[in-house]
Backbone as CSV, one residue per row, in Angstrom:
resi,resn,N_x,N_y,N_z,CA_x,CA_y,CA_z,C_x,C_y,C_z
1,UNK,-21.161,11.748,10.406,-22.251,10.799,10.546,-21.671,9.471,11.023
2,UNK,-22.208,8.599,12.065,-22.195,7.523,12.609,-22.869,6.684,11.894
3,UNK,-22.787,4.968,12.032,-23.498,4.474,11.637,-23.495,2.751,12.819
4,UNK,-24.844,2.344,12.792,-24.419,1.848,13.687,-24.231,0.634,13.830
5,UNK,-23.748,0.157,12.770,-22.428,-1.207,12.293,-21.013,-0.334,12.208
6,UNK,-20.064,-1.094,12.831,-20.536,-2.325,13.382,-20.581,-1.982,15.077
7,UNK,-21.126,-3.067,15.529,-21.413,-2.796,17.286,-20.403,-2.437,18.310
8,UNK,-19.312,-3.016,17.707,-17.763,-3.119,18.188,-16.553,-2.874,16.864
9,UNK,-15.724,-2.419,17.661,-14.325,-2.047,16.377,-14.237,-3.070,16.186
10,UNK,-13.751,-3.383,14.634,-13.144,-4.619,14.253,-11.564,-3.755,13.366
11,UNK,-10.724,-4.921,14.050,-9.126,-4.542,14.007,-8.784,-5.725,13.065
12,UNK,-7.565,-5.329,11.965,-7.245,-6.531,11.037,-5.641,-6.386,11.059
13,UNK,-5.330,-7.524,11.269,-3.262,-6.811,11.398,-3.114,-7.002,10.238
14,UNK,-1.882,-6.959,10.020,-1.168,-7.109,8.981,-0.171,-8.159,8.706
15,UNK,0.139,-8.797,7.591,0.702,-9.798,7.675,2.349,-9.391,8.171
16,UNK,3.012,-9.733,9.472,4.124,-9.831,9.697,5.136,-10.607,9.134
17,UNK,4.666,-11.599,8.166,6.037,-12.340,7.862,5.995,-11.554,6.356
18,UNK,5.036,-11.159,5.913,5.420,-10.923,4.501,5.846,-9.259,4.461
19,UNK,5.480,-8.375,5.620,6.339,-7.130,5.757,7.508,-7.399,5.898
20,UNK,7.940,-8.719,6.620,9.624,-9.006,6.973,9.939,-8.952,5.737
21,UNK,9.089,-10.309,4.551,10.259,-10.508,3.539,10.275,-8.727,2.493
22,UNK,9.024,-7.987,2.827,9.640,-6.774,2.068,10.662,-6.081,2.701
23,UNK,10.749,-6.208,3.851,12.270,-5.504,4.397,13.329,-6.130,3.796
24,UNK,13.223,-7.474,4.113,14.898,-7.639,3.251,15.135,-7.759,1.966
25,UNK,13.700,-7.584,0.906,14.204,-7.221,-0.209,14.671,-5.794,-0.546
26,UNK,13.641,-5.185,0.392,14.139,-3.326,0.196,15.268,-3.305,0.349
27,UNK,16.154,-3.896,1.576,17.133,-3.700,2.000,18.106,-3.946,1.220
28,UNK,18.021,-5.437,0.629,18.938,-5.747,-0.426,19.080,-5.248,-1.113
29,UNK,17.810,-4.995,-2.013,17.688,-3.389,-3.527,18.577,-1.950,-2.620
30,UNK,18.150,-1.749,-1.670,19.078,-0.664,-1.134,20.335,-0.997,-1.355
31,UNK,21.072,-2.024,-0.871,22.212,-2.096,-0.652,23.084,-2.518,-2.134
32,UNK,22.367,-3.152,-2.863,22.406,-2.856,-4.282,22.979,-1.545,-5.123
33,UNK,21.513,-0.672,-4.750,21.471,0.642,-5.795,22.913,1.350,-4.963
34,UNK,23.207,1.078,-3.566,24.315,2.033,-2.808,25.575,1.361,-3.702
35,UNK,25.769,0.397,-4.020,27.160,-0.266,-4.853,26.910,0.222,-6.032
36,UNK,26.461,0.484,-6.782,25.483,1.230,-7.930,25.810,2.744,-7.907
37,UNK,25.963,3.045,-7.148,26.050,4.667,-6.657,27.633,4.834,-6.520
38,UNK,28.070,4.214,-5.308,29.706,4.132,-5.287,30.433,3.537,-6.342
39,UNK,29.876,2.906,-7.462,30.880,2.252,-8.468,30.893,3.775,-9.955
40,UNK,29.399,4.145,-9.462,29.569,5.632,-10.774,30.195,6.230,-10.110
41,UNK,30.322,7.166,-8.973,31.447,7.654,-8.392,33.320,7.512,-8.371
42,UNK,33.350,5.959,-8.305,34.517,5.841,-8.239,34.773,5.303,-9.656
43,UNK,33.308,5.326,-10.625,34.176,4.973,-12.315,35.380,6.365,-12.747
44,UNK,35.996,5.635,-14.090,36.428,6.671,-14.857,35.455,8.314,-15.460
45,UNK,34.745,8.665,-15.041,33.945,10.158,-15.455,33.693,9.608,-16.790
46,UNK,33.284,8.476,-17.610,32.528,8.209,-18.473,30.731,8.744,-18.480
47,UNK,30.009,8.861,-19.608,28.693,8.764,-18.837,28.050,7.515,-18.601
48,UNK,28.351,6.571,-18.967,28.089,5.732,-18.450,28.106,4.621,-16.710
49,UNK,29.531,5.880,-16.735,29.788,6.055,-14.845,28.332,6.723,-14.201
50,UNK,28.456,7.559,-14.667,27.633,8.957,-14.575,26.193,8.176,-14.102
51,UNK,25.750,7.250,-15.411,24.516,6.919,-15.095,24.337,6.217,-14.234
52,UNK,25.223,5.219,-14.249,24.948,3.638,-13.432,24.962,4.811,-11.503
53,UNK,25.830,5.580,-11.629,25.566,6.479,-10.506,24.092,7.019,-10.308
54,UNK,23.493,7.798,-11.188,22.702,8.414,-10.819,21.310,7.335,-10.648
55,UNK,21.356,6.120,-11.147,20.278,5.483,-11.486,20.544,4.489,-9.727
56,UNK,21.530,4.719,-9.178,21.728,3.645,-7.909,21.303,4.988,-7.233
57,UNK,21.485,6.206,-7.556,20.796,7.249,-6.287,19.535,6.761,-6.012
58,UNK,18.952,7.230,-7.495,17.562,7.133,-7.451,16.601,5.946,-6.978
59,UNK,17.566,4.681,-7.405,17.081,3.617,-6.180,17.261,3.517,-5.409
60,UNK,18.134,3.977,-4.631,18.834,3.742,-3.344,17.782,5.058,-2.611
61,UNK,17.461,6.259,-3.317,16.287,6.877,-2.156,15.336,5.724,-2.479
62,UNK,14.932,5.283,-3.312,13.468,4.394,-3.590,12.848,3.590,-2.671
63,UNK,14.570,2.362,-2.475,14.434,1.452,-1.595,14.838,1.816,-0.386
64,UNK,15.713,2.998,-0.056,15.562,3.386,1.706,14.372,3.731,1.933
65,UNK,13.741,4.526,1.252,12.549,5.013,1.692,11.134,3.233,2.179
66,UNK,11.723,2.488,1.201,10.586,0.939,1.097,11.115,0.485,2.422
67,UNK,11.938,0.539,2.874,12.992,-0.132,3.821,12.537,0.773,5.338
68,UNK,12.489,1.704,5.415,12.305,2.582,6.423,11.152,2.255,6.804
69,UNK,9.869,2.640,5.897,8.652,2.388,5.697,8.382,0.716,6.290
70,UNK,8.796,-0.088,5.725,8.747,-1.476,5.918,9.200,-1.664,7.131
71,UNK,10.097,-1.244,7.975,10.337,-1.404,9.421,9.612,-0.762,10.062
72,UNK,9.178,0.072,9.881,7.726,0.638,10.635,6.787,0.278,10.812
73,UNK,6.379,-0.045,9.551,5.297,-1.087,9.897,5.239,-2.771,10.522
74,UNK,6.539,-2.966,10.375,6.754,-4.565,10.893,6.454,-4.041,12.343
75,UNK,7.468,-3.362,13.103,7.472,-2.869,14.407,5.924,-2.558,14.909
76,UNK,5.454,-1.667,14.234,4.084,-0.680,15.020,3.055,-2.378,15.247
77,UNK,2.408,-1.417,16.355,1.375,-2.640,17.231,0.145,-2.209,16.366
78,UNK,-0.191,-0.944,15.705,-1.506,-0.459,15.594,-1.599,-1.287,14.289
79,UNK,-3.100,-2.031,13.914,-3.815,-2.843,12.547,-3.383,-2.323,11.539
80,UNK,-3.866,-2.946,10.470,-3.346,-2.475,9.447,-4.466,-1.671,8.878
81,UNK,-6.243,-2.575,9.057,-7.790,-1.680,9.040,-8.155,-1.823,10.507
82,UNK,-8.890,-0.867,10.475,-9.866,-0.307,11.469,-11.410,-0.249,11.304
83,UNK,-12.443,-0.903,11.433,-13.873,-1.092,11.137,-14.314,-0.287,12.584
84,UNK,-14.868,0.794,12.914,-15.567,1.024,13.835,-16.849,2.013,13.461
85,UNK,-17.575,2.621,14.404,-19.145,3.380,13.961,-18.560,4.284,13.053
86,UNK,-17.628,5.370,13.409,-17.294,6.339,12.587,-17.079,6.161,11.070
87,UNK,-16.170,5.090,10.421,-16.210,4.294,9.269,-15.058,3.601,9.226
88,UNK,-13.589,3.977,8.204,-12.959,3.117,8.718,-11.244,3.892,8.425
89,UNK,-10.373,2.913,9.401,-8.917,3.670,9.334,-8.356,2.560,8.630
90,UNK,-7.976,3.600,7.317,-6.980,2.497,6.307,-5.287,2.903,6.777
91,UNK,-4.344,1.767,7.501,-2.915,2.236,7.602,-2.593,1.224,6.770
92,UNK,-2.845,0.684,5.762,-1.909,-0.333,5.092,-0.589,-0.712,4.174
93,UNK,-0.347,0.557,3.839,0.650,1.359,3.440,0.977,2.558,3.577
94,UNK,1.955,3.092,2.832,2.519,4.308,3.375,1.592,5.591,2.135
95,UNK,0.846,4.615,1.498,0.387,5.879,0.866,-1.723,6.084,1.123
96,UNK,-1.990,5.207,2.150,-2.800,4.811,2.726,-3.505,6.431,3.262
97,UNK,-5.038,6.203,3.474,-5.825,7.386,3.658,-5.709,7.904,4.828
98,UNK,-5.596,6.856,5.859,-6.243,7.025,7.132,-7.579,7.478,7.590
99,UNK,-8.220,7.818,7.844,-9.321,7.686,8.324,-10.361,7.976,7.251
100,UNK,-11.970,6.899,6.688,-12.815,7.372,5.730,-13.488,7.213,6.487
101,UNK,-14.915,8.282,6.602,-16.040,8.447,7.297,-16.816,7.539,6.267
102,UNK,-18.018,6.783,7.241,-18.947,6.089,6.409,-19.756,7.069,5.733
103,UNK,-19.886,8.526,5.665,-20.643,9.429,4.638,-19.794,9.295,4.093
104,UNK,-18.908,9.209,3.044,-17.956,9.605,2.014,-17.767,8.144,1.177
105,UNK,-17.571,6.911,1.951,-17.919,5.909,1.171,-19.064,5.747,0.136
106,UNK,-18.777,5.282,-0.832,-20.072,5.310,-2.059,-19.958,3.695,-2.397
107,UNK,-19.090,3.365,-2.980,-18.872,2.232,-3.043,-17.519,0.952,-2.307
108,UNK,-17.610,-0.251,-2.399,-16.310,-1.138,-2.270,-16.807,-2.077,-3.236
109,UNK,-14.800,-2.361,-4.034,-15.092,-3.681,-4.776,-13.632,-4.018,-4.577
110,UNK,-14.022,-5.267,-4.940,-12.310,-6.586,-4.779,-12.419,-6.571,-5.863
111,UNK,-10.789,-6.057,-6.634,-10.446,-5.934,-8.189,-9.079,-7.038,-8.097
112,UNK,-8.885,-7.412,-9.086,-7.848,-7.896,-9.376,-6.666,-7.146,-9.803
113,UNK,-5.321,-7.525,-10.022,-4.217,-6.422,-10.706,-4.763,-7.564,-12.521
114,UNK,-4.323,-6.880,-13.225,-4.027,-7.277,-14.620,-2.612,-8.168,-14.662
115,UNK,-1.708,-7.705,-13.925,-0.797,-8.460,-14.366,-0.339,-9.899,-13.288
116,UNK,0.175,-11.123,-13.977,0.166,-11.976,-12.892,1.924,-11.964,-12.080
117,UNK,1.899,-12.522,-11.382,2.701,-12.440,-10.084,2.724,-14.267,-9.953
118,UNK,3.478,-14.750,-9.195,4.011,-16.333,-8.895,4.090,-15.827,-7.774
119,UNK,3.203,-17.303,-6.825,3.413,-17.664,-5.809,4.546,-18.507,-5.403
120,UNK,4.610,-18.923,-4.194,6.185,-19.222,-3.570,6.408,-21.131,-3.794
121,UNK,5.196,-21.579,-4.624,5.580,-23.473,-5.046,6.396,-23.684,-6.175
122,UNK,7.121,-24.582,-6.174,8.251,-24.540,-6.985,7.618,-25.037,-8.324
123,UNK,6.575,-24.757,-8.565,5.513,-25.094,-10.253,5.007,-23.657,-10.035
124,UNK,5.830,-23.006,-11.190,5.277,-21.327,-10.841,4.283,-20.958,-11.831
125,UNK,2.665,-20.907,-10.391,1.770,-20.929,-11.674,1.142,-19.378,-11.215
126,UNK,0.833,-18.578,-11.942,0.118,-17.295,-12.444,-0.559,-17.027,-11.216
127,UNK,-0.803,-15.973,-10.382,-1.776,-16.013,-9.738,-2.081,-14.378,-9.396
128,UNK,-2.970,-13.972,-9.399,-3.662,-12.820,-9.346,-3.804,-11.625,-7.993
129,UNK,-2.922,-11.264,-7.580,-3.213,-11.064,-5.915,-4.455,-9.541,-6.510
130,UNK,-5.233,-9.983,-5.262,-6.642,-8.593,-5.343,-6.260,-7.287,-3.997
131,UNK,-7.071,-6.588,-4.927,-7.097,-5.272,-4.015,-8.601,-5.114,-3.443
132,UNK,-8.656,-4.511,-2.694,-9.764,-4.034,-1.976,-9.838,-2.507,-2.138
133,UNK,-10.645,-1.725,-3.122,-11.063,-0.518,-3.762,-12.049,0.304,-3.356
134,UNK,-11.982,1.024,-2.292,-13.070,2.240,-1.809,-13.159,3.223,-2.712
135,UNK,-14.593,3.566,-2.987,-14.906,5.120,-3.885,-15.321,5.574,-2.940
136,UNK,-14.955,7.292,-3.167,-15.395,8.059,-2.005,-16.307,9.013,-2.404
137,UNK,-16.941,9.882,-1.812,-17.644,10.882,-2.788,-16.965,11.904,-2.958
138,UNK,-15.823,12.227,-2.587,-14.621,13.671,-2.639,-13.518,13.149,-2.647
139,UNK,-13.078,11.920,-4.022,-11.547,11.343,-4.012,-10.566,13.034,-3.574
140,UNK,-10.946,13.946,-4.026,-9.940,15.105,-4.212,-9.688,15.197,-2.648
141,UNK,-10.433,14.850,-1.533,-9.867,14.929,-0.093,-9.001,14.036,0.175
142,UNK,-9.204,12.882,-0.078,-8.645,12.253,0.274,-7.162,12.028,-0.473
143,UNK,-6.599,12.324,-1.709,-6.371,11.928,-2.453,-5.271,13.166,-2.320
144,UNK,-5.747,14.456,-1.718,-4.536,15.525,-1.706,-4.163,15.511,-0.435
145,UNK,-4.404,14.804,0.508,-3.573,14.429,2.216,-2.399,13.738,2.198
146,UNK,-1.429,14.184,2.746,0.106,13.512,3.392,1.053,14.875,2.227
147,UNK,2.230,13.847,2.161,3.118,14.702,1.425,3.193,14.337,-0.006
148,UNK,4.145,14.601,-0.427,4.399,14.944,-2.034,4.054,13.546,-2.665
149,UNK,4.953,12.724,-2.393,4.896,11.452,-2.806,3.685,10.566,-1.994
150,UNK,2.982,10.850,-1.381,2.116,10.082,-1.144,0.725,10.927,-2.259
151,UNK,0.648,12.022,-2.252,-0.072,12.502,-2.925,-0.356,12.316,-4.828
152,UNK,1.116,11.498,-4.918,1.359,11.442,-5.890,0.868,9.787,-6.570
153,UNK,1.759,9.224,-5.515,0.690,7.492,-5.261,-0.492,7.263,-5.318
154,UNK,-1.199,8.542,-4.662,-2.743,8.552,-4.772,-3.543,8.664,-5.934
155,UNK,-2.697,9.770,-6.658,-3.278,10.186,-8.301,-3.154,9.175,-9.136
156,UNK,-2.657,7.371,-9.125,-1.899,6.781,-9.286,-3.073,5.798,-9.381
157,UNK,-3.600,5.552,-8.106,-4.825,4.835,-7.903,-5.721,5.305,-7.976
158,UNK,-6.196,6.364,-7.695,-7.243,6.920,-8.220,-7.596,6.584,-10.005
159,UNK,-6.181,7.012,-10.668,-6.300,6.288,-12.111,-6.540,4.671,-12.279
160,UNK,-5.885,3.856,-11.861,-6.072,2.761,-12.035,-6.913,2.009,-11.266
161,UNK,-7.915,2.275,-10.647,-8.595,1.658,-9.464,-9.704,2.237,-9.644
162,UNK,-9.798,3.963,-9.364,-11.048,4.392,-9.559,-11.083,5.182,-8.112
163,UNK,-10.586,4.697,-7.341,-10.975,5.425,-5.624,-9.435,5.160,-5.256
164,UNK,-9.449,6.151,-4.116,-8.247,6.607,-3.546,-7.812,5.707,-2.419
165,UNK,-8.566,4.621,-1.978,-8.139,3.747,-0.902,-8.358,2.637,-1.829
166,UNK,-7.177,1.810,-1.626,-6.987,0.746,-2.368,-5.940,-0.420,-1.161
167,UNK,-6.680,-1.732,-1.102,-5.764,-2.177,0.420,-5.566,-3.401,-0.706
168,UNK,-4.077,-3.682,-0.672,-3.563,-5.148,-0.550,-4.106,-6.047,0.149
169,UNK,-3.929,-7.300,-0.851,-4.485,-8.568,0.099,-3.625,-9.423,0.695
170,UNK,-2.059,-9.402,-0.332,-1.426,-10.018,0.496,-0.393,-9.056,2.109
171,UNK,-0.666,-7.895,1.856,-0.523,-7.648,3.736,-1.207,-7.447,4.388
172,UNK,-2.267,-7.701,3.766,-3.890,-7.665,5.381,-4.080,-8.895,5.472
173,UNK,-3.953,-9.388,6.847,-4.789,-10.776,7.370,-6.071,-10.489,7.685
174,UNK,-6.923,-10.524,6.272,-8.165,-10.714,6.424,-8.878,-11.622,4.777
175,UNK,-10.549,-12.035,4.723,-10.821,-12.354,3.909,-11.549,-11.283,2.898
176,UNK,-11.062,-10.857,1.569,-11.265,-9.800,1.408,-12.899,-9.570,1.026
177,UNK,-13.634,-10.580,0.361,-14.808,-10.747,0.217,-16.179,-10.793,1.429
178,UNK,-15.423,-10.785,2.426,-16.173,-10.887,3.812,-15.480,-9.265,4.541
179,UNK,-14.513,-8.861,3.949,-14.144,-7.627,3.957,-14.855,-6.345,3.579
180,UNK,-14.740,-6.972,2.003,-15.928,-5.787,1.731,-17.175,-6.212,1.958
181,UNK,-17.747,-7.021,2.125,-19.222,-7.522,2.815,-19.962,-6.714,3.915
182,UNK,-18.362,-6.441,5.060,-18.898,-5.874,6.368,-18.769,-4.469,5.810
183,UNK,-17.714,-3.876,4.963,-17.216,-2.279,5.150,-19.001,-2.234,4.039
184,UNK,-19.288,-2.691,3.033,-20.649,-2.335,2.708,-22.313,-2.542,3.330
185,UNK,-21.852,-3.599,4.739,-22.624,-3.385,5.695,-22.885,-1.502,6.371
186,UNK,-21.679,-1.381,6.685,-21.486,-0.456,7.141,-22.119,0.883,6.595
187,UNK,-22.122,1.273,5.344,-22.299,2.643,4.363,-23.593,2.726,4.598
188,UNK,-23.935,4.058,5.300,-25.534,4.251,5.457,-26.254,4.908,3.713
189,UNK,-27.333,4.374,4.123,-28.002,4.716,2.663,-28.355,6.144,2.694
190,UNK,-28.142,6.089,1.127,-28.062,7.877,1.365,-29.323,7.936,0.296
């Protein structure tokens, strides 16, 4: 089903400077957990070698994988949302839906996280970054697409959110309240 908002695609990038600064923190945590990895290796066979090893593996896939991911997306030209008749293409992360038809949308809401986060002024005061939360009418489609670990991210938000597309606010350059304004323009009445 089509719908026929909006008249024209509407494209939203993504914030480029703040994908940069997640690259070079991934990178750093990578390069971290890899000294982490080579120091249990080259300890004495304590377990405590043992661990500090196995615990720099397990970050070191964590953050290559954030790091890989994060240069991909800095690089790629394509938005981060997609608003056109069909409904809409979420790429905003790597555990992102890609394409929701406006039949399957039910609801959108701008949630907050629970926990606070500091912004970058040197008076570090509390601040709340929001998500942007699609319900679908078949989370289970959407929600069992990509691979293991994305499938797994999904079950993730689906718990804590409620719907399986969930977009950051601080890597979309958009306003999220005029965000969901248009994507609930959009949802034909059923």
């Amino acid at each position: 089903m089509t719908s026929v908002y909006p008249p024209t695609t509407l494209e939203y990038p993504l914030r480029k400077a703040k994908l940069a600064l997640v690259l070079v923190l991934a990178l750093v945590l990578f390069l971290v957990c890899l000294v982490m990895t080579l120091a249990g290796l080259a300890g004495p066979g304590s377990l405590l070698a043992w661990e500090l090893g196995a615990a720099g593996l397990v970050g070191g896939v964590a953050f290559g994988a954030g790091t890989l991911f994060a240069a991909a997306r800095l690089f790629s030209r394509s938005p981060g949302l997609v608003i056109d008749q069909e409904g809409i293409v979420d790429n905003t992360s790597y555990s992102s839906v890609g394409r929701v038809p406006w039949s399957q949308i039910t609801w959108v809401q701008v949630q907050s996280f629970k926990l606070p986060t500091y912004n970058r002024s040197l008076i570090f005061r509390p601040q709340q970054p929001r998500l942007l939360v699609i319900g679908v009418r078949d989370p289970e489609q959407f929600r069992d697409r990509g691979n293991w670990l994305q499938r797994f991210l999904r079950r993730g938000t689906v718990g804590m959110f409620g719907g399986p597309v969930a977009i950051s606010e601080p890597l979309l350059r958009a306003d999220f309240e005029d965000l969901a304004r248009r994507i609930r323009a959009g949802v034909p009445v059923s």
